[in-house]
C-alpha positions in Angstrom: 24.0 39.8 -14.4 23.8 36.5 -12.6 22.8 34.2 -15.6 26.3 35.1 -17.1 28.4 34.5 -13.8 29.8 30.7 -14.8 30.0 29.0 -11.3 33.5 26.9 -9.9 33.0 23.3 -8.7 32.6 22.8 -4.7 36.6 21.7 -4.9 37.0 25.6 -5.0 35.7 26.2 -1.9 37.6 23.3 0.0 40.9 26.0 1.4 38.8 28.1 2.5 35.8 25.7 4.1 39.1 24.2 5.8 39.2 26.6 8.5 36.0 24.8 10.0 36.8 21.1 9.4 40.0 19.0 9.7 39.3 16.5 6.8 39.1 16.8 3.0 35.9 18.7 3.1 35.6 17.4 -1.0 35.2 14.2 0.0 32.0 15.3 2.2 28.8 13.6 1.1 25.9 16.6 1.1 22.5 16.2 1.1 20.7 19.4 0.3 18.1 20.6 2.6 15.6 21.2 0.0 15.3 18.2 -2.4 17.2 15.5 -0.3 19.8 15.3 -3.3 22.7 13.6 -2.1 26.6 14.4 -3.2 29.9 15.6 -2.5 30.4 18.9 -2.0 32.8 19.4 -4.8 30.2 18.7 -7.3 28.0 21.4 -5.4 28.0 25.2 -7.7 30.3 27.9 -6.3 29.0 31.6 -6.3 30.9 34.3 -5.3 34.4 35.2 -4.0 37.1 37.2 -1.7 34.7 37.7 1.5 31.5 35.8 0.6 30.6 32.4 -1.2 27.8 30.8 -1.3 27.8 26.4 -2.4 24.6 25.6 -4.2 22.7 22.0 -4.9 23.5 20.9 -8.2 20.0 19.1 -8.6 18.1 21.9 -7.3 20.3 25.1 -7.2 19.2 25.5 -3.6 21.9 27.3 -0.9 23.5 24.7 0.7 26.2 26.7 2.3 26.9 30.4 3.2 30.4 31.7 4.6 31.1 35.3 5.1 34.7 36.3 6.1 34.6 40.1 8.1 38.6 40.0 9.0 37.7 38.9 12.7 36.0 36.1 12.1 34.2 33.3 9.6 31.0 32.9 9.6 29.5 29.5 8.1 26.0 28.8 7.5 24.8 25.1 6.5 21.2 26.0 6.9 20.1 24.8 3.6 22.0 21.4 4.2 20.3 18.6 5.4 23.6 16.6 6.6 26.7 16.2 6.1 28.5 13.0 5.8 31.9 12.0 6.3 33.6 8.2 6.1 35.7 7.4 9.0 38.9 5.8 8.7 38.4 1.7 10.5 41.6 1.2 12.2 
């Protein structure tokens, strides 16, 4: 049953969320598309494994993120996320 699945941290997710982005994708501020909580996405709940995860709010348990690997491609869905913010390096 679902209730006695214990979810990972968001920091689980960040190997495999690194196909899509070329920063530290933990250090990504999230703001979930249903309650406007804002965080970083490794203190959003992992679900799932192998092929399929799904990142929920911690606030709200809304889906924030989808991705489903098929073995030709990755799919990503941010749907249920609001934004996604990332600090840039001043230089």
């Amino acid at each position: 049953m679902i209730e006695d699945i214990v979810p990972l941290d968001g920091n689980a997710a960040a190997g495999r969320l690194g196909q899509f982005f070329t920063f530290d994708v933990t250090l990504a501020t999230i703001t979930c598309g249903d309650c406007a909580f804002e965080g970083p996405l490794a203190e959003l709940r992992l679900y799932g494994r192998d092929a399929a995860i799904v990142l929920r709010c911690r606030h709200c348990d809304a889906v924030n993120i989808r991705m489903l690997e098929t073995g030709r491609s990755a799919n990503l869905d941010l749907s249920g996320t609001a934004r996604i913010r990332i600090q840039i390096a001043s230089g």
